[in-house]
C-alpha positions as CSV (number, residue, x, y, z in Angstrom):
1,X,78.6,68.7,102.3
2,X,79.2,70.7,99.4
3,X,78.0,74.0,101.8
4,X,80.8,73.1,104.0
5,X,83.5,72.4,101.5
6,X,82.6,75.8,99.3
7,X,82.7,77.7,102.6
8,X,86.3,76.3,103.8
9,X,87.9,77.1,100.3
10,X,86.1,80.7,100.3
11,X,87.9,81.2,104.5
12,X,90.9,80.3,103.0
13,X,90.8,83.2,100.4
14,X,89.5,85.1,103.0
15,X,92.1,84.7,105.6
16,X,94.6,85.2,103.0
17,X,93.3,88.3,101.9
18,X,92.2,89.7,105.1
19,X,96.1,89.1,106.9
20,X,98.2,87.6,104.3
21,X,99.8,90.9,103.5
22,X,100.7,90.9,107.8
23,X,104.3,89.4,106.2
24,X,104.8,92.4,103.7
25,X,104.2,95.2,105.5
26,X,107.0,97.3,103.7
27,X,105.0,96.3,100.3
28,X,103.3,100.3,99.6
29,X,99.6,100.0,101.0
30,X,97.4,100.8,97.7
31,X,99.2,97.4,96.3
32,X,98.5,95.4,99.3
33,X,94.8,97.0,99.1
34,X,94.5,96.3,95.6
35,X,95.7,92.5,96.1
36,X,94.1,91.9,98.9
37,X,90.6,93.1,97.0
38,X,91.0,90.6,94.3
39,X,91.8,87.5,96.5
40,X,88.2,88.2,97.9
41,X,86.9,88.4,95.0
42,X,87.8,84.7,94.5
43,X,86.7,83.8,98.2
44,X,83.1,85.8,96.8
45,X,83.3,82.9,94.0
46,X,83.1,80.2,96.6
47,X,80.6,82.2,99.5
48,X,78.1,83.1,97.5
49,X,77.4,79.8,95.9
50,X,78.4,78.0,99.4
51,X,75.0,80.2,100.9
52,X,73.0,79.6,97.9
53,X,73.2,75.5,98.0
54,X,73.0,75.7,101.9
55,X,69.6,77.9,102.4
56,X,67.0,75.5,103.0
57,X,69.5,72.6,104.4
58,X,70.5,75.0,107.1
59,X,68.8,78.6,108.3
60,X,70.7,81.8,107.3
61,X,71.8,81.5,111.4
62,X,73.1,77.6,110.9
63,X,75.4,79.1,107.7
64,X,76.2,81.9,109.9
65,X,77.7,79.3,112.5
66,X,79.0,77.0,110.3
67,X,81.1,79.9,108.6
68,X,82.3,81.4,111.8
69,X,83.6,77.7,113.1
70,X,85.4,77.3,109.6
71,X,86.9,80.8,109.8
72,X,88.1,80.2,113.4
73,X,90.0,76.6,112.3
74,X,91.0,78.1,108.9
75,X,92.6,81.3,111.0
76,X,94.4,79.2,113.8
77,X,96.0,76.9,111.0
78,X,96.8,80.0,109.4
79,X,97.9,82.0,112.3
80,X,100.6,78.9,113.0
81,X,102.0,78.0,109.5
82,X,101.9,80.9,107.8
83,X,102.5,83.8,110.2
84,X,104.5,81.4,112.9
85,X,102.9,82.9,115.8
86,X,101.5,80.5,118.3
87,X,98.0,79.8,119.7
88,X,98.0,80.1,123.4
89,X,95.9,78.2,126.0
90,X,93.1,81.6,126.2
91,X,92.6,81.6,122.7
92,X,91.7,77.6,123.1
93,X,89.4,78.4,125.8
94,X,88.0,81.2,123.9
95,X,87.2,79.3,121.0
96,X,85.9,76.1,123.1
97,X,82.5,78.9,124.2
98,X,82.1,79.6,120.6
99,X,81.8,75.8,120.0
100,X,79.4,76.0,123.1
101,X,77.5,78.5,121.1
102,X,77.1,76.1,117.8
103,X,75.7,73.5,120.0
104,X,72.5,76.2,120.9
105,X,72.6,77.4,117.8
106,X,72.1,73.5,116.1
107,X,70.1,72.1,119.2
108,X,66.3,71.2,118.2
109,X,64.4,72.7,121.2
């Protein structure tokens, strides 16, 4: 559990990092660049140790899945509240074959 809640706090950096500056785009890029860098830093705090305490629970492909699924639900609450854009019935079905996916990807065979 601890895996799990590292690696939602480190996508929330992330996401924040990697498109909060989508709402200042007449901020001057280097600035944006240079933010953007240290908010990853502080989602690194959270991913690395997040890995570390999940290898051996789960395979490196398991923690590969499980941050994939938390970076899409992170993004789409993301996408809504902070950048107001809306998430249309494509994306839904999209993101309902990537949950496909995590079920081979967890399946004992």
């Amino acid at each position: 559990m601890a895996t799990i809640i590292l690696l939602l706090i480190s996508n929330i950096f992330m996401t924040f990092a990697w498109y909060g500056h989508l709402k200042y785009k007449s901020a001057p890029l280097a600035i944006v660049i240079l933010v953007s860098w240290l908010i990853a830093f502080l989602e690194y705090c959270f991913q690395v140790p997040a890995n570390r305490i999940g290898h051996g629970t789960f395979t490196t492909a398991q923690l590969k899945t499980i941050q994939e699924v938390i970076t899409l639900v992170v993004f789409c609450g993301f996408s809504v509240l902070y950048l107001k854009e809306e998430i249309r019935w494509n994306y839904i079905v999209g993101f309902g074959f990537m949950v496909m996916a995590v079920f081979f990807v967890f399946k004992k065979w």
